[in-house]
Every structure is written in C-alpha cells, then in structure tokens.
C-alpha positions as CSV (number, residue, x, y, z in Angstrom):
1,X,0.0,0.0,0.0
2,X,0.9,3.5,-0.6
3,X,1.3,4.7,2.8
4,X,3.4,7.4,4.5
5,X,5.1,6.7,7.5
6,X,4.8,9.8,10.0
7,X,6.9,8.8,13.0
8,X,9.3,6.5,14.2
9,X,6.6,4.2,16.2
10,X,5.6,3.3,12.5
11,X,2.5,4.7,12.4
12,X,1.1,5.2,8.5
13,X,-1.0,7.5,6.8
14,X,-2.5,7.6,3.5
15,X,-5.4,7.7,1.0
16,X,-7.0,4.6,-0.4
17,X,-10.8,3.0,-1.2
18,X,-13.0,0.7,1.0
19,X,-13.1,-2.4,-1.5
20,X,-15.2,-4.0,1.2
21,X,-16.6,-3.3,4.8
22,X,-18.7,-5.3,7.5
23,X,-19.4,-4.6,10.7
24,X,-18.9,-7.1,13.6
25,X,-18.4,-8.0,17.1
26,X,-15.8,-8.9,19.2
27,X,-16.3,-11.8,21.7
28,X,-17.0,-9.3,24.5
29,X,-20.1,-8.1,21.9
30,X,-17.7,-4.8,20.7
31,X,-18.8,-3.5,17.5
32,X,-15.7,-3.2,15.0
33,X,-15.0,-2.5,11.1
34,X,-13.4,-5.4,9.0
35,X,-12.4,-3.5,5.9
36,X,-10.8,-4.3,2.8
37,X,-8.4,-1.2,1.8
38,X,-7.4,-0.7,-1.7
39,X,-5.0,1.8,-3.7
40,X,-2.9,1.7,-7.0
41,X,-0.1,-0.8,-5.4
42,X,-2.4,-3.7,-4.2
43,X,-4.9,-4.1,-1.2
44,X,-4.7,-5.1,2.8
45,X,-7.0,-6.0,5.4
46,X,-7.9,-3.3,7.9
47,X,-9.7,-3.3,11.2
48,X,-11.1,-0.5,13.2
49,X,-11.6,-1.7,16.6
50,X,-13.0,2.3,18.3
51,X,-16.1,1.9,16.2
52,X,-18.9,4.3,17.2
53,X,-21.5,4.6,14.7
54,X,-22.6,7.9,15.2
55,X,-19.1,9.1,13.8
56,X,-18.4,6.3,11.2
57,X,-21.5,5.9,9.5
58,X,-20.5,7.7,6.1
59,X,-17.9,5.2,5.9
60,X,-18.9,3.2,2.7
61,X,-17.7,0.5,0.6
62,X,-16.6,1.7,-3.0
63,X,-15.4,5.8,-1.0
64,X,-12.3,7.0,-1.0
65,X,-10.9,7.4,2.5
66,X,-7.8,9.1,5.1
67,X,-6.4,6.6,7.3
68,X,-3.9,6.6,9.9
69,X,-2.9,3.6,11.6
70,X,0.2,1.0,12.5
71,X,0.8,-1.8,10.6
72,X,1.4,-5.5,11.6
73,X,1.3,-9.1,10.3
74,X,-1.8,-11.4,11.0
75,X,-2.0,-14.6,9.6
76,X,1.2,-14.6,7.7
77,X,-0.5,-11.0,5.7
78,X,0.0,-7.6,6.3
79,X,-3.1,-6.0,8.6
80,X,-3.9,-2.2,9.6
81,X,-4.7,-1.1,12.9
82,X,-6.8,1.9,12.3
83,X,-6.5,4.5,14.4
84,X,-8.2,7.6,12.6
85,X,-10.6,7.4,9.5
86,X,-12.4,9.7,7.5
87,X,-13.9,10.8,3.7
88,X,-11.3,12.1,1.4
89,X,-12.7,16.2,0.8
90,X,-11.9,17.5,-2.4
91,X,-9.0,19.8,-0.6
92,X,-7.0,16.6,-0.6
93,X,-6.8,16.9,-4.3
94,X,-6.9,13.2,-4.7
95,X,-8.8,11.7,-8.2
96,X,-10.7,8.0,-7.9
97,X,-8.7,6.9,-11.2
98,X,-5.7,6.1,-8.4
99,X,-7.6,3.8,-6.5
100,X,-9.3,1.5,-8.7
101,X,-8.4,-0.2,-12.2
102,X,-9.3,2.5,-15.0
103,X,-8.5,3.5,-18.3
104,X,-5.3,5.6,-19.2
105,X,-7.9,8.6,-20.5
106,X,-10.4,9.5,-18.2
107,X,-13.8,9.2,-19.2
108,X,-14.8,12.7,-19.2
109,X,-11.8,13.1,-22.3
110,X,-12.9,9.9,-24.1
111,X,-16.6,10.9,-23.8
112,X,-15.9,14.3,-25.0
113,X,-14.1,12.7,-28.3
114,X,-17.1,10.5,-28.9
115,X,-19.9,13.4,-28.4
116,X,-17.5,15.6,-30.8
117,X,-17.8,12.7,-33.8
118,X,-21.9,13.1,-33.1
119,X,-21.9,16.7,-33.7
120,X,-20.1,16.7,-36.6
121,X,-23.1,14.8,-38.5
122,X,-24.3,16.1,-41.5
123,X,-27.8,13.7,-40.8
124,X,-29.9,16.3,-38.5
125,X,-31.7,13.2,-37.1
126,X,-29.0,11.1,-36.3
127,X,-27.2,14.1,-34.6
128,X,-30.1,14.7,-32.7
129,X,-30.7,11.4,-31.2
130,X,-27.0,10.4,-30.7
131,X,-26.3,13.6,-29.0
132,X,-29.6,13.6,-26.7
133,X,-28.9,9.7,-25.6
134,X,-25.2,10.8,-24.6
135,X,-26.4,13.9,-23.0
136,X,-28.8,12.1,-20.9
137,X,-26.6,9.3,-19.5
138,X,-23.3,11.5,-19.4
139,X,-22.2,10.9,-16.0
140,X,-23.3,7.5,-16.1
141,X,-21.2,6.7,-18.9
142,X,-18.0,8.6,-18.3
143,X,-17.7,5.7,-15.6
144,X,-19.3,2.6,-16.6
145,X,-17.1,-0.2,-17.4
146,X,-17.4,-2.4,-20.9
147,X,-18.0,-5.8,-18.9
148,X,-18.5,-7.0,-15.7
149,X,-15.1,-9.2,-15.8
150,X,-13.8,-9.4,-19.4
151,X,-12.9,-6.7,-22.3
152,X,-12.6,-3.1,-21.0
153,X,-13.5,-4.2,-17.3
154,X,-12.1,-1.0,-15.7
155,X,-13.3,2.5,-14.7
156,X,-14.0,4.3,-18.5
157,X,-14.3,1.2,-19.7
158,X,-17.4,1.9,-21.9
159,X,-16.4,5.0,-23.1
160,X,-12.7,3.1,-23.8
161,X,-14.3,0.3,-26.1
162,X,-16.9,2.6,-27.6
163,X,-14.3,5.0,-28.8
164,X,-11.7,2.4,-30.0
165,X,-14.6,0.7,-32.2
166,X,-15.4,3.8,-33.5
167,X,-12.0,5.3,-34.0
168,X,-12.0,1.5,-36.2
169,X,-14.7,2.2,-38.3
170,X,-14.0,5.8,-39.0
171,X,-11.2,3.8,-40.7
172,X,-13.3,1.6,-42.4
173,X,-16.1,4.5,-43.8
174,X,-12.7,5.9,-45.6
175,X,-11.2,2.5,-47.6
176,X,-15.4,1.5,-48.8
177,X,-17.3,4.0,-49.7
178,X,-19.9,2.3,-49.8
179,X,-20.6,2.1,-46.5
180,X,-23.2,5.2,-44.7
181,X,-20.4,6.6,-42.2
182,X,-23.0,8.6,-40.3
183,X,-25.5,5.1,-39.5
184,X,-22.2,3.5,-38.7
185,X,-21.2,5.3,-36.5
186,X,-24.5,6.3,-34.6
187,X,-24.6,2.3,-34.3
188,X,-21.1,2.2,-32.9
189,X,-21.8,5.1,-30.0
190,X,-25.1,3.7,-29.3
191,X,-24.1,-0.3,-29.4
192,X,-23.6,-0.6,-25.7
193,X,-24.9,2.3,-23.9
194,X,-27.8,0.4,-22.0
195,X,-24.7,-1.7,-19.9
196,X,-25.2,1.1,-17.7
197,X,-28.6,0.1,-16.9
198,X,-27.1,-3.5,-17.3
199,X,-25.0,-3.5,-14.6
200,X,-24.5,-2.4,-11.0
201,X,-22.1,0.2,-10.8
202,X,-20.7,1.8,-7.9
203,X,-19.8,5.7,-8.0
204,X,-16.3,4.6,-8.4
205,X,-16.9,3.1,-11.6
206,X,-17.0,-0.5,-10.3
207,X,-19.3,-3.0,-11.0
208,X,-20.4,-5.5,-8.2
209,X,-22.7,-7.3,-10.5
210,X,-25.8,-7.3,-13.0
211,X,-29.1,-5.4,-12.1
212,X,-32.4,-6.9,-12.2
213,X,-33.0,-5.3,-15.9
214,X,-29.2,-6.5,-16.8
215,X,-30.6,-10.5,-16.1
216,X,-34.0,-10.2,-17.3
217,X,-33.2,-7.9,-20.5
218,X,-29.5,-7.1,-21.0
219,X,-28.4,-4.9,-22.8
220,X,-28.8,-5.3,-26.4
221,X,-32.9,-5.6,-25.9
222,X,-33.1,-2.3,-23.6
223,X,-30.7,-0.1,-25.9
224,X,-33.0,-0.6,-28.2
225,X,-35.7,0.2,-26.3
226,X,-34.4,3.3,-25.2
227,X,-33.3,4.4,-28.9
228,X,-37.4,3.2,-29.8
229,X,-38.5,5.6,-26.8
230,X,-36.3,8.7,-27.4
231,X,-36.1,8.3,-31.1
232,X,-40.2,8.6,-30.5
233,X,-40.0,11.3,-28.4
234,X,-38.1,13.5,-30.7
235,X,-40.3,12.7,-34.3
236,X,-37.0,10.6,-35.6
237,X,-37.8,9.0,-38.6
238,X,-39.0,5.1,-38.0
239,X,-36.8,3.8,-40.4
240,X,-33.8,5.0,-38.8
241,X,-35.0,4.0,-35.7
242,X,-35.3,0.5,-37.1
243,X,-32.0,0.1,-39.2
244,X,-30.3,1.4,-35.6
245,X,-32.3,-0.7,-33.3
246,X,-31.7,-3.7,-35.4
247,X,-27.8,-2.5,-35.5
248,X,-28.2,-3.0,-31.7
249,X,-29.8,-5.9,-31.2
250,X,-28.0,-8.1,-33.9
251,X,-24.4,-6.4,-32.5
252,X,-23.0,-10.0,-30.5
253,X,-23.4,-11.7,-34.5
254,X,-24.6,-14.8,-33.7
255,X,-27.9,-15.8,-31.5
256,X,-25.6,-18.3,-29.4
257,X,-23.8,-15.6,-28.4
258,X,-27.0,-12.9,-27.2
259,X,-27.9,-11.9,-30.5
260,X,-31.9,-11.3,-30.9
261,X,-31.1,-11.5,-34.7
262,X,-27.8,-11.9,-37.1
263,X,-27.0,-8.9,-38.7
264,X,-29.0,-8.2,-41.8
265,X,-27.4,-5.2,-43.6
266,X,-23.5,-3.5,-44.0
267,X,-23.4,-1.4,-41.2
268,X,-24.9,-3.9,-39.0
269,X,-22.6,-6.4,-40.1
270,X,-19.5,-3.8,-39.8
271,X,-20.1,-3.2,-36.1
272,X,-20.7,-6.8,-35.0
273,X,-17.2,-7.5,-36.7
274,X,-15.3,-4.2,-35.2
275,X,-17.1,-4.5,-31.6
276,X,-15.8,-8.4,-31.5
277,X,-12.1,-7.3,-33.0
278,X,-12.0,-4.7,-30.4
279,X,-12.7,-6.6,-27.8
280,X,-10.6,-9.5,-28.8
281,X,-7.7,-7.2,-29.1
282,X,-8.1,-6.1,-25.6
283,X,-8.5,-9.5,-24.0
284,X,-5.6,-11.2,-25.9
285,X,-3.5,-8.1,-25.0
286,X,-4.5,-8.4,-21.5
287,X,-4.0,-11.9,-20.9
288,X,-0.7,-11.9,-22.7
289,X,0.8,-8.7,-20.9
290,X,0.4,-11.2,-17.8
291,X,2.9,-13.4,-18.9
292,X,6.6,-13.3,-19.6
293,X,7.8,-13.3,-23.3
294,X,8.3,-16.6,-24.5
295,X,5.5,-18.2,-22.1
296,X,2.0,-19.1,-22.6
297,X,-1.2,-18.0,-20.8
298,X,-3.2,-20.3,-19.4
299,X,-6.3,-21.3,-20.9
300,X,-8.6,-18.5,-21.9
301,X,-12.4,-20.0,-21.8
302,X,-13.1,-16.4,-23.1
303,X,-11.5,-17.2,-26.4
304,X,-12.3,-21.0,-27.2
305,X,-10.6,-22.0,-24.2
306,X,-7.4,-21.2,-26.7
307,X,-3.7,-21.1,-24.5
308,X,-2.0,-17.5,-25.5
309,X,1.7,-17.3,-27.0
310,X,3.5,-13.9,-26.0
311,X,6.2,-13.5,-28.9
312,X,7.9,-10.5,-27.1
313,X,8.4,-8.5,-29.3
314,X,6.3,-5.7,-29.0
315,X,4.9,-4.3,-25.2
316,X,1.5,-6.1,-25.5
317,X,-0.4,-4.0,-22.8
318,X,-3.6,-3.1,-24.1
319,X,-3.7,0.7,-24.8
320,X,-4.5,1.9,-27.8
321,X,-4.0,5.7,-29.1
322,X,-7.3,7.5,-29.3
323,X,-6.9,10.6,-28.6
C-alpha cells in the first residue's frame, strides 16, 4: 500500500478505497470494522476496533478514504490497525482513477471525443438522437465499465471500447465508400450504452454485478428500447430508428452468443465484426501482458478456451492511441 510513514513508532497514513466493509463484534459483543483497503499498489486487510457509529456511519464500501494507523502481520498478511478514518474532501486533491483499475484517458476526455464525432453529423436526425442519448446518460457513462469481468473491465471502460470501435470504423467509412459513415457510426456510440442500466455500478466506476434489468433484458434488448423511446419522443424517422435498433440488437453476431437476430445489412454487419475485434484485441492483450515473453497464458475460456503465445516483441499491454 501506498502509505506514509509519519513517525518513528511506525505509524502510516495515506489515502485509499474501501473495497469492502462489514461490521462485527468482538467476543466481548464490541462493534468493530473489518475492511478491505485498496490503492494503486495492491490491497490489505484493515480493522477498526473504536467503532462508534454515530461518527463512522458515512464510511462506505466503493469511497475513497484518510487513514492513519500502524501496521502489523496477522496470519502470515499484512493488517492495519486503524486509528483515525475519514472521507477524502476535495482539498485533498486526490482523483478515484488512483484507486481503482481504470483506463489511461479518463472518461470525461474519451466521452468528449465521442460526443464531438456526433456533432459533426451532417444527418440532422441522427445528430439529434445520438447527442440527446449521450447527454442524458453523461455521467453515467463517463464511468461505466465495458463488462463486468472481461474486455474493458475498468473504470472508463465503456467509453474506452466505444471509442476504439469507432475510431476502427471511422477507418473503415474511408477504404469502402460504400458504406453510410453517419449510420455507422451512430450504431457504434449507441451499441452498448444500455450496460449502464445492465450492470450495478458503484460511484467509483465498479461494477459488483448485474441489475435486475441487466438478467431479465440485458443490454442489447433495452438499448433498443431506449433508442425506440427517445427516437419517439423526438419525431425521428422510423426507419432510422429501425436500421439502428436492429444494428443493436443483432451487435454480438450470432444468436448463441446474445444476439436477438444476425445482422441483416453492411453497417450492422461492420459493427458486429469491429465490436468483437476490439474486444478481442483487448482481452488477448491483457492476458498476454500477464505473462513473460516466450511463455503461454493459461487457458482463456473467453477465447475458445485457446492457451495465449507472448512472442515478445512488442509491449502487448492493451492501450490503444485514441486521442
């Protein structure tokens, strides 16, 4: 952890986020905190023994927190005695990015890029409901992860994958000119935007799991739902509506893999292939940046169960230059 040591007894201070908390008791029936602490450098267990609820009870799993305490080993791990806990306050100057996994742009800058494509539209209609659906969800979406465990499973996440798909088929529009830029790319900003009603996201941009919409609908049925409703709210033409809810729906390809319906026309077909090379790219990156060059991965059931090679030769990370 990525404490400061303030005096020779060893005591630490420093910033960090409550990954997990649960009150207990003691044998003697003493309320106490058993926390989970978290920062850039890895994680420790934490107890505060002095718990009085009337002055912790804003402590919260998934906010960022001040402790001071002493260190010690339990169990053969590290543990902190807590002495002193509070809320970060925005004087401390301290962002969330820090504290949990995110994405090297923050989501705010990788939104931005993606709302700036939208405007410049020549298609009034399309402009209109792209832009409307971002404005509405913005702060949602500048945090949202892509998945819940796989591609783009960090804090910017969606805004990461959406923007790399797009920044691919911007690419594409200019080698085939047959293809209608301005459908693609509405498809392409709007594909996954409903994963924020999908999952369970905490204010930290971490997601503990799928709502009750996310299991009974997911994500692909209500995105086009909500393009249906706002696209009827704002007079947008119904066969637009219809090429980009189908674009939606059919994005995953294949039924086996959540698709209501196989994608039926070029666009369609362009951002099933882009969203699935995207996300490959980042998961075969990922895994591979775990190993040492020369090695293999272990088995990836995310990728037909497929063992990954890394050749060394290039720093596999997965990053990719958006900006």
């Amino acid at each position: 952890m990525n404490f400061k040591r303030i005096n020779e007894s060893g005591t630490v201070e420093g910033f960090c986020l409550i990954k997990s908390l649960e009150v207990k008791k003691t044998a003697k029936g003493l309320a106490y905190l058993d926390m989970t602490l978290t920062d850039s450098s890895g994680e420790i267990n934490a107890k505060l023994w002095d718990y009085k609820e009337e002055l912790h009870s804003d402590i919260a799993v998934n906010t960022l927190v001040k402790v001071r305490g002493s260190e010690s080993m339990f169990n053969d791990a590290p543990q902190l005695r807590v002495d002193r806990i509070r809320r970060a306050l925005e004087s401390d100057n301290i962002r969330v990015e820090d504290f949990v996994p995110s994405t090297e742009y923050s989501g705010e800058t990788l939104f931005d890029a993606i709302y700036d494509a939208a405007s410049s539209f020549e298609n009034e209609e399309l402009k209109t409901l792209v832009l409307t659906i971002l404005d509405e969800n913005r702060e949602e979406l500048t945090i949202c992860p892509a998945a819940f465990r796989l591609h783009h499973a960090v804090r910017g996440g969606l805004m990461y994958h959406t923007l790399s798909v797009l920044r691919l088929a911007q690419s594409v529009s200019k080698i085939y000119p047959c293809v209608d830029k301005e459908l693609l790319y509405s498809g392409v900003i709007l594909h996954d935007v409903a994963k924020i009603w999908e999952f369970e996201v905490s204010s930290a941009g971490i997601v503990s799991g799928y709502s009750v919409e996310g299991s009974l609908i997911g994500h692909l049925v209500k995105g086009a739902m909500n393009i249906e409703k706002t696209g009827e709210r704002l007079g947008t033409d119904k066969n637009l509506l219809l090429l980009l809810e189908h674009m939606v729906l059919s994005h995953h390809g294949e039924p086996e893999f959540g698709a209501a319906v196989r994608p039926m026309f070029l666009e369609a077909e362009i951002l099933s292939e882009l969203d699935m090379l995207d996300a490959r790219i980042y998961e075969i990156s990922h895994s591979v940046s775990e190993v040492e060059p020369g090695a293999f991965t272990a088995r990836q059931w995310a990728l037909d169960n497929r063992k990954l090679y890394n050749p060394g030769l290039k720093d596999v990370k997965p990053k990719a230059d958006l900006i």
